[in-house]
Backbone as JSON Lines, residues from 0, in Angstrom:
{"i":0,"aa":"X","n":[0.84,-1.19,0.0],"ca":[0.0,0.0,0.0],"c":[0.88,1.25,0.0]}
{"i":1,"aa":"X","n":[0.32,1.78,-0.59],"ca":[0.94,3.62,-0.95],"c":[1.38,4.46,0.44]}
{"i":2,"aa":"X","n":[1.8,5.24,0.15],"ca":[1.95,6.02,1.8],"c":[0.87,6.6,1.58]}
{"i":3,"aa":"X","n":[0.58,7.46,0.64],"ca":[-0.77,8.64,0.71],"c":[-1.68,7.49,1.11]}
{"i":4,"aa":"X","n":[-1.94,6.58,0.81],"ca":[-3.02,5.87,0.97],"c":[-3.43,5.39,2.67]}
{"i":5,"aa":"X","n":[-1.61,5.03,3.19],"ca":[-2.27,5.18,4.52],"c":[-2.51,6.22,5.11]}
{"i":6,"aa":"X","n":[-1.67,7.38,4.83],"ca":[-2.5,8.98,5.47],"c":[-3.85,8.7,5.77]}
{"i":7,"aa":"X","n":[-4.27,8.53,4.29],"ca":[-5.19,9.05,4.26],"c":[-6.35,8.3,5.17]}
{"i":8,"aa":"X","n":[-6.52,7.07,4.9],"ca":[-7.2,5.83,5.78],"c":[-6.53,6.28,7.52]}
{"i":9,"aa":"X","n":[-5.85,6.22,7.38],"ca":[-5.84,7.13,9.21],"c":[-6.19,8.27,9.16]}
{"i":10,"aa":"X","n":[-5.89,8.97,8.53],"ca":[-6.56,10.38,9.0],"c":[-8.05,10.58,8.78]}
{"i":11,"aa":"X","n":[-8.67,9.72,8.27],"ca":[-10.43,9.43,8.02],"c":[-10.54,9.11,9.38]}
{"i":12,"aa":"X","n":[-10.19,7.87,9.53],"ca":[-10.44,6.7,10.63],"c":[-10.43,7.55,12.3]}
{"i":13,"aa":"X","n":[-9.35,8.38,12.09],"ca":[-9.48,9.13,13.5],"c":[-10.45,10.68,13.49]}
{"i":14,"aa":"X","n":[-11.06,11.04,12.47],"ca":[-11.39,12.21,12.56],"c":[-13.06,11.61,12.54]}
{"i":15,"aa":"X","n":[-13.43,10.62,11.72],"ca":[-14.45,10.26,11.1],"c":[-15.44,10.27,12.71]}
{"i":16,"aa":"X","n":[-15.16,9.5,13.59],"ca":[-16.1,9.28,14.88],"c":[-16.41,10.68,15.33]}
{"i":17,"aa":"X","n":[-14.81,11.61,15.4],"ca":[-14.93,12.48,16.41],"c":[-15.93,13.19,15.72]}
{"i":18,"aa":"X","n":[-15.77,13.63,14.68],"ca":[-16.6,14.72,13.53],"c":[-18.23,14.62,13.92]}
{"i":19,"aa":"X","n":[-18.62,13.52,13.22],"ca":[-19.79,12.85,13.64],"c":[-20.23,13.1,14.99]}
{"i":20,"aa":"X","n":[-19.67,12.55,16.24],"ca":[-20.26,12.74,17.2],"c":[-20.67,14.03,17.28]}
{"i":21,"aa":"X","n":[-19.86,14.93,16.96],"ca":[-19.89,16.22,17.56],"c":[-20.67,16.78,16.89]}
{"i":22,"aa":"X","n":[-21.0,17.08,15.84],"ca":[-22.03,17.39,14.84],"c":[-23.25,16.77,15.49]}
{"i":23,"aa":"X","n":[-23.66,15.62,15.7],"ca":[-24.71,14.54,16.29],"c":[-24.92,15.51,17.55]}
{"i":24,"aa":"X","n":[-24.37,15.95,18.8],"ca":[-23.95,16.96,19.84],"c":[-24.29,17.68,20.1]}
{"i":25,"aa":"X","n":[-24.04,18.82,18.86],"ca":[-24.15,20.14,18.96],"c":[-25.67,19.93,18.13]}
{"i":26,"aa":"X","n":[-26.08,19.29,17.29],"ca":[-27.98,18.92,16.79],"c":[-28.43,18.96,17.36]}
{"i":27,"aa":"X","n":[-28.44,18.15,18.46],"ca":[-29.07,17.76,19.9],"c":[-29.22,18.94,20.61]}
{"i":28,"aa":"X","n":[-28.09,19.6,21.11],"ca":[-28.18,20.24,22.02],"c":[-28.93,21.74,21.27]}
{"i":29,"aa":"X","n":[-28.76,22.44,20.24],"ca":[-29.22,23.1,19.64],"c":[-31.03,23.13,19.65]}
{"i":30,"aa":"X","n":[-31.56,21.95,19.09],"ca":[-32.72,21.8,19.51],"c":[-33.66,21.81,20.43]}
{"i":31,"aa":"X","n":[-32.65,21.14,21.48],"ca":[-33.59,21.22,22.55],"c":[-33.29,22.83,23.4]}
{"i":32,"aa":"X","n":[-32.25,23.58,23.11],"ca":[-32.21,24.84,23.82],"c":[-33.1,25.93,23.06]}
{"i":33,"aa":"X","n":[-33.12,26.06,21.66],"ca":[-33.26,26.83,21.13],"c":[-34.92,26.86,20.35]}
{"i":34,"aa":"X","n":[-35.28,25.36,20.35],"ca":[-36.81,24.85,20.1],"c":[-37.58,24.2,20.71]}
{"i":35,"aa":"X","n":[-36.39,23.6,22.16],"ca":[-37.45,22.55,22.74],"c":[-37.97,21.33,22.09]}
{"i":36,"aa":"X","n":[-37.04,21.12,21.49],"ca":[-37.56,19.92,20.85],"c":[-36.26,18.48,21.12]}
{"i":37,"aa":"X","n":[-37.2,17.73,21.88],"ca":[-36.24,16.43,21.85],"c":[-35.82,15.41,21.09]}
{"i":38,"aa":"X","n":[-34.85,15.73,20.68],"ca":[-33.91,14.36,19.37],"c":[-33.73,13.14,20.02]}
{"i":39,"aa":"X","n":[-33.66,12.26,19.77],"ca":[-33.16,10.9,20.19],"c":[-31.96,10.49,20.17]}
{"i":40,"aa":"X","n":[-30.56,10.67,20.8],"ca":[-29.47,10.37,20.11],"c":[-29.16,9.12,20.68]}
{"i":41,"aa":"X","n":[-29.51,8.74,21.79],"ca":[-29.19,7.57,22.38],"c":[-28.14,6.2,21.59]}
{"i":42,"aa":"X","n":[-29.19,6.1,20.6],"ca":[-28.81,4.91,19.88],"c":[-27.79,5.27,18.75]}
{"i":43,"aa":"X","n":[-27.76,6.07,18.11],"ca":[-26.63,6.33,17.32],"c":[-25.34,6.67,17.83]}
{"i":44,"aa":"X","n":[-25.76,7.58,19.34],"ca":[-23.97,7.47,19.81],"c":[-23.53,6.61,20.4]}
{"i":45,"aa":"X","n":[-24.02,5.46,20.46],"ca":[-23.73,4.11,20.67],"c":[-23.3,3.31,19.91]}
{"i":46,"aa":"X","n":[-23.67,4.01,18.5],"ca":[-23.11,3.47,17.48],"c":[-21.72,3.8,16.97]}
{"i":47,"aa":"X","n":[-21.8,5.14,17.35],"ca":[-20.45,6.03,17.29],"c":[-19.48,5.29,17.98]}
{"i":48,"aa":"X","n":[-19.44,4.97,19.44],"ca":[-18.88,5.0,20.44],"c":[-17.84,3.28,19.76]}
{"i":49,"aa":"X","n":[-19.2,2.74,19.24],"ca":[-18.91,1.16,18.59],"c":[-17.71,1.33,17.9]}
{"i":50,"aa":"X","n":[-17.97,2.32,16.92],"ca":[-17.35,2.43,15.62],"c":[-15.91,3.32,16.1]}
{"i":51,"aa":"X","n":[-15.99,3.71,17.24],"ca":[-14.91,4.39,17.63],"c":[-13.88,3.12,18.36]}
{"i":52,"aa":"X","n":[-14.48,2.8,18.76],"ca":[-13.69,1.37,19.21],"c":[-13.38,0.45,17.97]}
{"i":53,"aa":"X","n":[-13.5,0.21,16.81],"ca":[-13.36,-0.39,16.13],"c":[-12.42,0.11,15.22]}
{"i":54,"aa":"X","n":[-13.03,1.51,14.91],"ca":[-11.63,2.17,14.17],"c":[-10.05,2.38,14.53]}
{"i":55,"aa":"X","n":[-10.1,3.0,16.2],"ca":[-9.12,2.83,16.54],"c":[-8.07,1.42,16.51]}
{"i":56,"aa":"X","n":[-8.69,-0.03,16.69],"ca":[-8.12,-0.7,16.57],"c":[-7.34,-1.05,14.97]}
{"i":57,"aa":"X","n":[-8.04,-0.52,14.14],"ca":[-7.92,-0.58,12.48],"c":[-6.76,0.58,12.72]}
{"i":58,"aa":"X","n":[-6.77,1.61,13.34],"ca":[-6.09,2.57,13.0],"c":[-4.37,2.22,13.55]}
{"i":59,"aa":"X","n":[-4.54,1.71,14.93],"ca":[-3.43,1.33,15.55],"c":[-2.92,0.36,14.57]}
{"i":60,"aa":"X","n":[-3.21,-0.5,14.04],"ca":[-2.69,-1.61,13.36],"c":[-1.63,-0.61,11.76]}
{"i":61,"aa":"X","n":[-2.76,-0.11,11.06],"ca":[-2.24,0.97,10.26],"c":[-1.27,1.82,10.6]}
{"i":62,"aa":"X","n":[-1.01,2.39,11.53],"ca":[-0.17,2.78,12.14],"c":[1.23,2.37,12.13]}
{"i":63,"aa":"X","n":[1.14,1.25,12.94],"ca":[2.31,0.08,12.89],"c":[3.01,-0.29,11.64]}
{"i":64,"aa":"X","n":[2.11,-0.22,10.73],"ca":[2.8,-0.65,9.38],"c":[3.32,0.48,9.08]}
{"i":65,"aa":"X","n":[2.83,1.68,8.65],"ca":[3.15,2.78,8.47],"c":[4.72,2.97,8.82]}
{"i":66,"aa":"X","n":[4.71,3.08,10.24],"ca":[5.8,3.27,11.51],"c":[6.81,3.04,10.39]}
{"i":67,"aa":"X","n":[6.64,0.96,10.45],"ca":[8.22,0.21,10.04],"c":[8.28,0.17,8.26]}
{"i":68,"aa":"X","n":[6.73,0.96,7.92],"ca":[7.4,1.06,6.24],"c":[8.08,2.43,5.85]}
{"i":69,"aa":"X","n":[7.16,3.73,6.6],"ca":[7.82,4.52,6.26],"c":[8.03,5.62,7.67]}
{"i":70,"aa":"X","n":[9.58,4.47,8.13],"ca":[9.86,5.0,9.59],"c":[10.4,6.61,9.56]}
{"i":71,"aa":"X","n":[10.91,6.98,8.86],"ca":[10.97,8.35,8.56],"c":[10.14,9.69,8.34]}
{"i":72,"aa":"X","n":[9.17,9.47,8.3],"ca":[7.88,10.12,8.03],"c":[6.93,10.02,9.15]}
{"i":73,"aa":"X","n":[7.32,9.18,10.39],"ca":[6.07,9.06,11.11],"c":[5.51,10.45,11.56]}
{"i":74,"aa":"X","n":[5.64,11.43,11.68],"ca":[5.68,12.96,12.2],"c":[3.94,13.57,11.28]}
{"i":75,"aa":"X","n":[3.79,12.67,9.89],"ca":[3.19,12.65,9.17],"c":[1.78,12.3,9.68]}
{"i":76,"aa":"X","n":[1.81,11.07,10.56],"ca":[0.85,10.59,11.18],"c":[0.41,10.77,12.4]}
{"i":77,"aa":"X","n":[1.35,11.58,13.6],"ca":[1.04,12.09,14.76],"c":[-0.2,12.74,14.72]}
{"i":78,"aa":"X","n":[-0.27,13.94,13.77],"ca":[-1.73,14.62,14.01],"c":[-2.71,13.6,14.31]}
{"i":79,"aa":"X","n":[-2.72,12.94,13.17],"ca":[-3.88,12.03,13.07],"c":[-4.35,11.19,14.64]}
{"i":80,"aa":"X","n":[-3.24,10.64,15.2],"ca":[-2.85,9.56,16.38],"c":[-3.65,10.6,17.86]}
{"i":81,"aa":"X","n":[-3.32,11.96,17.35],"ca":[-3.59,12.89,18.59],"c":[-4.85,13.67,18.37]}
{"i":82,"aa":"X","n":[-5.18,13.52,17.48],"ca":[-7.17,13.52,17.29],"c":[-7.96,11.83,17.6]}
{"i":83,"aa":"X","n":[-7.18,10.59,17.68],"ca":[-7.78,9.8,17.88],"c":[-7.46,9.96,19.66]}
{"i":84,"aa":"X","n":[-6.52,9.87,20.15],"ca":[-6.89,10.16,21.57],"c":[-7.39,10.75,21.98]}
{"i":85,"aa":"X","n":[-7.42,11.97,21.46],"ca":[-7.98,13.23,22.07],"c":[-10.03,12.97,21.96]}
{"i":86,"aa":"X","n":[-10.28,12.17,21.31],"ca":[-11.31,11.41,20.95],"c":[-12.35,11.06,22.63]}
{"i":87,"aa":"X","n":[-11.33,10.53,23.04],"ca":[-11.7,10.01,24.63],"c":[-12.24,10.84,25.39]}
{"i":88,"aa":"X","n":[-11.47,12.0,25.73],"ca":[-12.08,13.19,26.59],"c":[-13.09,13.73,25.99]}
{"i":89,"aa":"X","n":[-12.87,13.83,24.77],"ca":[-14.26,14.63,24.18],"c":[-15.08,13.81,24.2]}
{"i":90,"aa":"X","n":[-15.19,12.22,24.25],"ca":[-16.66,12.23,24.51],"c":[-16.76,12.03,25.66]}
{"i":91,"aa":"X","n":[-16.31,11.63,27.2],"ca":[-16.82,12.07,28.44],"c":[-17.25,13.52,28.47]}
{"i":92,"aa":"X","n":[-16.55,13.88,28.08],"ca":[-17.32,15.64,27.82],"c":[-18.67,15.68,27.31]}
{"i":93,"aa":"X","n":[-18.45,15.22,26.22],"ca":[-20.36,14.99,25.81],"c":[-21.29,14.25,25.95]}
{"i":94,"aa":"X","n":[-20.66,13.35,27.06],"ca":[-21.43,12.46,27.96],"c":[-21.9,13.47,29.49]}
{"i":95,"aa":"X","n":[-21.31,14.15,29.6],"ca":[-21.29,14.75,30.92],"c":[-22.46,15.98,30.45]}
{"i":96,"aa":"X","n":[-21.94,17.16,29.22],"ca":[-23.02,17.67,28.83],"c":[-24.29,16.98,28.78]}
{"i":97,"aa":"X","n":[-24.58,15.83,28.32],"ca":[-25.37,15.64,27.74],"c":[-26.92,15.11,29.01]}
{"i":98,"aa":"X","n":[-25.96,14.1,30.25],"ca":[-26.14,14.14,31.49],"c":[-26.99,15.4,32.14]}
{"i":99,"aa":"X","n":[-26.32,16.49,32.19],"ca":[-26.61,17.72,32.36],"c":[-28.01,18.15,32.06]}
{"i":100,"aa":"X","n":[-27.86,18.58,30.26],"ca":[-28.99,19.02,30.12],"c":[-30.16,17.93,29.62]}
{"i":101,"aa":"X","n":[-29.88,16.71,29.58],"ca":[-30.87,15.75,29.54],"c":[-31.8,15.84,30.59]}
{"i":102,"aa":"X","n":[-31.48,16.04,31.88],"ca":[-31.89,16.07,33.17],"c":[-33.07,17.41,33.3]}
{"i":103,"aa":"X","n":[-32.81,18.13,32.4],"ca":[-33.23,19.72,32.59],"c":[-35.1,19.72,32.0]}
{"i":104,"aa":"X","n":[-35.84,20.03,32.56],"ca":[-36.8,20.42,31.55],"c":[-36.68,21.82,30.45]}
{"i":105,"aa":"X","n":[-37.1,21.95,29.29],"ca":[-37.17,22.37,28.43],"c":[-38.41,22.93,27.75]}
{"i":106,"aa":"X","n":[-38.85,23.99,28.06],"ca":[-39.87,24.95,27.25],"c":[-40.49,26.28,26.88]}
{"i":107,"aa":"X","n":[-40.76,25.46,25.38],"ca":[-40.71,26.92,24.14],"c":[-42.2,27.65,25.14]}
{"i":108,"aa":"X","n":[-41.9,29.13,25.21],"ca":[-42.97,29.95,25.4],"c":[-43.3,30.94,24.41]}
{"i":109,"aa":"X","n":[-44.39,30.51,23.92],"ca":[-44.58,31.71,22.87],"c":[-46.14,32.49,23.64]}
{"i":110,"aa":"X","n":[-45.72,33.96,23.97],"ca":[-46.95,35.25,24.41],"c":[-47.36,35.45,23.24]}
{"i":111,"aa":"X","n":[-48.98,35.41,23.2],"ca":[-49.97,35.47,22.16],"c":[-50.64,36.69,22.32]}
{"i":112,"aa":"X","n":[-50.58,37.26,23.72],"ca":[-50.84,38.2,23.83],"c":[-50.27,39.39,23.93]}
{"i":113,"aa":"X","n":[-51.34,40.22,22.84],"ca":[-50.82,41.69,22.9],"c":[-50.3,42.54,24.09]}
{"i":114,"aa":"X","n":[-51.49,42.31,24.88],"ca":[-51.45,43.49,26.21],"c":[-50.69,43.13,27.34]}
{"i":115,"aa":"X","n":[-50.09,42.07,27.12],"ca":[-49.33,41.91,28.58],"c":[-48.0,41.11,27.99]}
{"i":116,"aa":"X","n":[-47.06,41.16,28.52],"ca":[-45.53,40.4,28.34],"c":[-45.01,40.07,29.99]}
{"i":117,"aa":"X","n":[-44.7,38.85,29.38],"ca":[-43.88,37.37,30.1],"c":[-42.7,38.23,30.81]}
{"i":118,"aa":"X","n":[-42.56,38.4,32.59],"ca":[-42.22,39.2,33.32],"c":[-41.16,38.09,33.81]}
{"i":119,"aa":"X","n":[-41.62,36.99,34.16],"ca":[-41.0,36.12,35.31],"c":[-41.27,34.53,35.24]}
{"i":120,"aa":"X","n":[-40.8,33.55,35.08],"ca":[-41.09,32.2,35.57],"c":[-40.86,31.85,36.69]}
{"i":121,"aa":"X","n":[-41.7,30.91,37.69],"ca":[-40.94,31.11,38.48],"c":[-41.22,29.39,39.77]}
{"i":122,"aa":"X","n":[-41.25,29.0,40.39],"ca":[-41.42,28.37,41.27],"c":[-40.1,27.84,42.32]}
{"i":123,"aa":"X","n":[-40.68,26.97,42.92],"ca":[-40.06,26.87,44.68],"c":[-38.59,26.79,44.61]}
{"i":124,"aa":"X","n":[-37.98,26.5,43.52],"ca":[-36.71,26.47,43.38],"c":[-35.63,27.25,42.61]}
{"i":125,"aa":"X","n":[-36.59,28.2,41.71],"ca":[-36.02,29.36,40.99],"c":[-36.77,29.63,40.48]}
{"i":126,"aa":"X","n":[-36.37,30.88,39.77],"ca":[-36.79,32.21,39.66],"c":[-36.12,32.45,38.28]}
{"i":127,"aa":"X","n":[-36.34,32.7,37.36],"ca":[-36.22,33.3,35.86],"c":[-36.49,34.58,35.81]}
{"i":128,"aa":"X","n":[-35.87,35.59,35.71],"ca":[-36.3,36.94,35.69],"c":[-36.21,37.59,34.44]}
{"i":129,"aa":"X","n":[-36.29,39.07,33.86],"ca":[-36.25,39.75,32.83],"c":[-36.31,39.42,31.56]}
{"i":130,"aa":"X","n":[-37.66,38.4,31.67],"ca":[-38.0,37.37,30.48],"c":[-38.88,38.84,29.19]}
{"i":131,"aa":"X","n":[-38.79,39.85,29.68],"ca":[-39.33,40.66,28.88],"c":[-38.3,40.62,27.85]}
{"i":132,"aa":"X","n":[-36.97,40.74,28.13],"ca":[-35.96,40.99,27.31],"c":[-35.93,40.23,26.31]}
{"i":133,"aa":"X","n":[-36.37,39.12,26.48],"ca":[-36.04,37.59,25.38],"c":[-37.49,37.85,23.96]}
{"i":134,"aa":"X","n":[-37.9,38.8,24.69],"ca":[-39.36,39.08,23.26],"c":[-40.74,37.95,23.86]}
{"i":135,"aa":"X","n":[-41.62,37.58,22.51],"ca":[-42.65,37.08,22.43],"c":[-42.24,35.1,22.24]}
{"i":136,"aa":"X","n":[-41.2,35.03,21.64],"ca":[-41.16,33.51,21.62],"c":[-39.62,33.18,21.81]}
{"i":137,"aa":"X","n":[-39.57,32.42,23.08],"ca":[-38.21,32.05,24.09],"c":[-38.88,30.75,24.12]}
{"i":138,"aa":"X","n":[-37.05,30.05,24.72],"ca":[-37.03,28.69,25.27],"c":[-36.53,29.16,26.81]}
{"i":139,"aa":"X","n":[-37.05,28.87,27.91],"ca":[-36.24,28.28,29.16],"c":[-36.14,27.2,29.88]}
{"i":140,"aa":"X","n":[-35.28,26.81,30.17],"ca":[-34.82,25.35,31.1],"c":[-34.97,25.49,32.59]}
{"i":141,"aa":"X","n":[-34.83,24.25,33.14],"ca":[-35.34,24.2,34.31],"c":[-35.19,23.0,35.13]}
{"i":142,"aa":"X","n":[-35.28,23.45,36.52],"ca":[-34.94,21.5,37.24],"c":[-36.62,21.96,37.86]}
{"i":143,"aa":"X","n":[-37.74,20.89,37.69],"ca":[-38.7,20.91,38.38],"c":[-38.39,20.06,39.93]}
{"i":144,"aa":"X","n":[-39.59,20.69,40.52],"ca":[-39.19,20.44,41.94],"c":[-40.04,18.96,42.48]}
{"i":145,"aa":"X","n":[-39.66,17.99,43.06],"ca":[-40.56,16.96,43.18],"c":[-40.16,16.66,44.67]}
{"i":146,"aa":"X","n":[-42.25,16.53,44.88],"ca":[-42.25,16.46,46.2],"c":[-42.48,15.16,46.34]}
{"i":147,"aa":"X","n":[-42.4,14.06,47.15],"ca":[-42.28,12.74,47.46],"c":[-43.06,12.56,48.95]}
{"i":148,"aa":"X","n":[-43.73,11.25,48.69],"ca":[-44.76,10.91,49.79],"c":[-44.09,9.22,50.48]}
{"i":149,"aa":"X","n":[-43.69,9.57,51.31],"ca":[-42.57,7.96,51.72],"c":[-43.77,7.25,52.67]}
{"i":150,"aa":"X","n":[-44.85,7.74,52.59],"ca":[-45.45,7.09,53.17],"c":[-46.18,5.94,52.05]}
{"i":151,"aa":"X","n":[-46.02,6.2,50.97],"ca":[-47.15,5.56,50.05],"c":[-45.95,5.46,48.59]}
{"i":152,"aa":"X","n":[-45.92,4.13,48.45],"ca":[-45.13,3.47,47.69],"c":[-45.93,2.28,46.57]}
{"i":153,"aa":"X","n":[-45.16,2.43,45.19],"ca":[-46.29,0.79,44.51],"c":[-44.97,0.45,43.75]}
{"i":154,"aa":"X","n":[-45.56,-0.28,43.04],"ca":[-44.07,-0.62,42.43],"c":[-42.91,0.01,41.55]}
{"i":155,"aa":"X","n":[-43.63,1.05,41.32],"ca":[-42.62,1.9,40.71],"c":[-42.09,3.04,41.16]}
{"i":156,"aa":"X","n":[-42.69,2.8,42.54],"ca":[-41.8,3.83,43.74],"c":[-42.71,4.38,44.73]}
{"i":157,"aa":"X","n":[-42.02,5.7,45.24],"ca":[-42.52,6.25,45.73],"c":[-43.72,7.54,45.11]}
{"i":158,"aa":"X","n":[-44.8,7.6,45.84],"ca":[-45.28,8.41,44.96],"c":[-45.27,10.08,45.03]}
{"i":159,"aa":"X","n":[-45.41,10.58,44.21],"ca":[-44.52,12.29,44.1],"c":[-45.34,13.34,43.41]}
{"i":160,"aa":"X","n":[-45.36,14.7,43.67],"ca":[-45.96,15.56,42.96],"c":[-45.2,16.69,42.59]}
{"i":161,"aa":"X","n":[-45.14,17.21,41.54],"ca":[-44.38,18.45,40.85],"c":[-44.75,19.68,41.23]}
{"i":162,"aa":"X","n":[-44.07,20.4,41.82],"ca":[-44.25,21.73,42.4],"c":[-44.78,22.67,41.2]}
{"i":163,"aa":"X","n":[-45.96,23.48,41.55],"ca":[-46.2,24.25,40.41],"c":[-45.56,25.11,39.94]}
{"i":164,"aa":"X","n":[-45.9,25.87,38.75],"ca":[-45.01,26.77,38.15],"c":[-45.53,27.69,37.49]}
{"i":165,"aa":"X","n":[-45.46,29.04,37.61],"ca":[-46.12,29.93,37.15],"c":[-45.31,30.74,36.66]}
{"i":166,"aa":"X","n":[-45.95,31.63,35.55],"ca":[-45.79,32.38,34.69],"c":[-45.81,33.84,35.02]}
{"i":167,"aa":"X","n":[-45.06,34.86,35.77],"ca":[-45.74,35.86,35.46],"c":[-45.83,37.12,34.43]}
{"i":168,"aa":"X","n":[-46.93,37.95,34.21],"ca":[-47.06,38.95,33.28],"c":[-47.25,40.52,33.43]}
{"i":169,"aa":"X","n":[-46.99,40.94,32.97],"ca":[-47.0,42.55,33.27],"c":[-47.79,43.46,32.28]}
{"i":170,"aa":"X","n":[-48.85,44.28,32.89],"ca":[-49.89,44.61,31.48],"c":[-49.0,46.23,31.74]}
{"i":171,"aa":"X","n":[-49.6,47.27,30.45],"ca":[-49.14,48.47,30.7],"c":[-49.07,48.63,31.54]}
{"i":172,"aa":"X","n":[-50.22,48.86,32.57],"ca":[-49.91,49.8,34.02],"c":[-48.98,49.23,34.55]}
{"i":173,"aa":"X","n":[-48.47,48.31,34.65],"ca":[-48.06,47.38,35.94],"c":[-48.49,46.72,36.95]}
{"i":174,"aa":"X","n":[-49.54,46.07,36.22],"ca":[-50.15,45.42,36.95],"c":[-49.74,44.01,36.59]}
{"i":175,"aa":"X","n":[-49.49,42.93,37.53],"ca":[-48.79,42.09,37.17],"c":[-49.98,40.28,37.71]}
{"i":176,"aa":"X","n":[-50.07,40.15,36.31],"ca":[-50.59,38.51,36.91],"c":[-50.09,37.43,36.8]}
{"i":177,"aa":"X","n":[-50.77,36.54,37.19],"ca":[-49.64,35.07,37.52],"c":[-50.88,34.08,36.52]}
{"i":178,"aa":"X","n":[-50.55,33.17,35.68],"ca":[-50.9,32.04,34.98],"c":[-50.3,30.85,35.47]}
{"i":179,"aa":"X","n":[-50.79,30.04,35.95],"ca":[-49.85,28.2,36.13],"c":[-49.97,27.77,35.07]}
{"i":180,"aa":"X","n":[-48.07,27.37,34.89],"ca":[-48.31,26.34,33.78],"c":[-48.53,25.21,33.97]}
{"i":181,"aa":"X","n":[-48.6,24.61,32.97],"ca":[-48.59,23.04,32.89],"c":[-47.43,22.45,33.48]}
{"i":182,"aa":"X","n":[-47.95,21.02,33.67],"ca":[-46.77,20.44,34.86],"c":[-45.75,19.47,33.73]}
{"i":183,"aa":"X","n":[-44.45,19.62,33.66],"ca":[-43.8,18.74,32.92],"c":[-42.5,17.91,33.44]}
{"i":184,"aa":"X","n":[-42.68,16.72,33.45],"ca":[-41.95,16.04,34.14],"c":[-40.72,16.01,33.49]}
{"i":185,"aa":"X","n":[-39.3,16.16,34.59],"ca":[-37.65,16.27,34.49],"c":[-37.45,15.95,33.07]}
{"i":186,"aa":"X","n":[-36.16,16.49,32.18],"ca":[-35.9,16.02,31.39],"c":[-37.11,15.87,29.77]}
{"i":187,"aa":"X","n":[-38.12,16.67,30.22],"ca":[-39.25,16.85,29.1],"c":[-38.81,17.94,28.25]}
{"i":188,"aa":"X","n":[-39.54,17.69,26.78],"ca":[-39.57,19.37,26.3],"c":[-40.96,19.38,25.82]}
{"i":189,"aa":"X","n":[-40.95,20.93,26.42],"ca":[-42.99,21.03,25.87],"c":[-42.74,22.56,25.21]}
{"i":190,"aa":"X","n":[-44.39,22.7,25.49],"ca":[-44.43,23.87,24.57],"c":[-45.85,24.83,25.22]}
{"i":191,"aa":"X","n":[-46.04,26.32,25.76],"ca":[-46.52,26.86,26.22],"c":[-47.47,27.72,25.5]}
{"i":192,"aa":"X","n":[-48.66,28.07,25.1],"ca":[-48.87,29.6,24.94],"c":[-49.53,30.34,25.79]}
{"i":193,"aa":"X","n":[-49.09,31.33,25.79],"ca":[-49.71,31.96,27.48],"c":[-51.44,32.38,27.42]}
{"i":194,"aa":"X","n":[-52.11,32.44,25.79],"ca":[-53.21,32.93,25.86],"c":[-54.01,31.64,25.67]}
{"i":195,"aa":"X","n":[-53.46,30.43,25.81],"ca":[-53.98,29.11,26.26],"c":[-54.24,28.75,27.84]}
{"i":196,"aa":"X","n":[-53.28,29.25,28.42],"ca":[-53.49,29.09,29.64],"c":[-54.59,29.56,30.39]}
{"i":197,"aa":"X","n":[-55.73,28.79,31.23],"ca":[-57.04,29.5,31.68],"c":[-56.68,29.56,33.21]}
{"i":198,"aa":"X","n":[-55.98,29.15,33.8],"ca":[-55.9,29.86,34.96],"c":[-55.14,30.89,35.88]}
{"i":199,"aa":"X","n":[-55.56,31.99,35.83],"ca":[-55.32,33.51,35.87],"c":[-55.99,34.19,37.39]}
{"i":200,"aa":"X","n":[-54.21,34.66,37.9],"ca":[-54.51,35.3,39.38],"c":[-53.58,36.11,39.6]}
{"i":201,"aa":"X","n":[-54.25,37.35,40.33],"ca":[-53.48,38.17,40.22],"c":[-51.96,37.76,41.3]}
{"i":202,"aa":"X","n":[-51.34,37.92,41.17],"ca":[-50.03,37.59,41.77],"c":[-49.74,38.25,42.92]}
{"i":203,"aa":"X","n":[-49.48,37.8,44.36],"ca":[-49.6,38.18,45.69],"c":[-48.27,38.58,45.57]}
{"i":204,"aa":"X","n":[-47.22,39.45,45.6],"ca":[-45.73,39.31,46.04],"c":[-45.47,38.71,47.54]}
């Protein structure tokens, strides 16, 4: 075999997983921040992860030949060798991201209404503020809060309720009301409109 030829077959072989994943990554994560919308990657970066284990072993072997055919040149193939390691950390990294905001709830709010704008989200565990700034149609994330009853258990656990979550709004004057949203369990992505929402109170500070 040619030298260009093994370049080249290593330098595919080690870039090919990382590329992919990360592209696959940044899809994911893009969507669900920016639309709320949940991708499935589960199974394909499993596939990645496969194929990353498989290449590397193809690659190490290539390598070796390389080395003792054209021992003078190996300097040629380092890049390549140090994007396939470097392979490793980056994906605990996007295992750890992914951990992260998998965990998060996720949702698109779009205000339908004219006369009042989206002031505040807010419940028992935080507080979202100066949601005026973000306009009429935003995404925000979130850890919902779950309350747990240890007295009363079935087989799939303990049983639990989601702390509510409200919306608040600000009309010209400043007068400010509160809407509950809908309840969405950890790790969901939904989708809001505030002139859907029917239950409306004025907001106690």
């Amino acid at each position: 075999m040619k030298q260009y030829t093994y370049e080249r077959l290593i330098y595919a072989g080690a870039m090919l997983p990382l590329t992919i994943g990360t592209v696959i990554f940044f899809y994911w994560f893009y969507q669900r921040s920016f639309h709320a919308m949940n991708v499935h990657i589960e199974l394909i970066s499993f596939f990645i992860i496969v194929t990353y284990l498989v290449f590397s072993c193809i690659i190490l072997i290539f390598s070796i030949l390389y080395f003792f055919q054209f021992k003078n040149n190996w300097k040629r193939i380092a890049p390549a060798l140090f994007i396939l390691v470097s392979t490793v950390p980056a994906l605990f990294t996007y295992g750890t991201m992914y951990d992260l905001h998998a965990n998060k709830t996720y949702v698109r709010v779009v205000n339908d209404l004219d006369s009042l704008n989206v002031y505040r989200i807010r419940s028992a565990n935080f507080s979202i503020d100066a949601l005026e700034k973000k306009g009429d149609d935003f995404v925000v994330s979130y850890e919902p809060v779950y309350e747990y009853d240890w007295t009363k258990e079935d087989s799939f656990g303990f049983e639990y309720e989601i702390k509510e979550i409200f919306i608040d709004l600000v009309s010209a004057d400043n007068m400010v009301h509160t809407y509950e949203m809908p309840v969405f369990e950890k790790g969901v992505c939904g989708n809001v409109t505030v002139g859907a929402l029917k239950k409306l109170s004025i907001h106690k500070p």
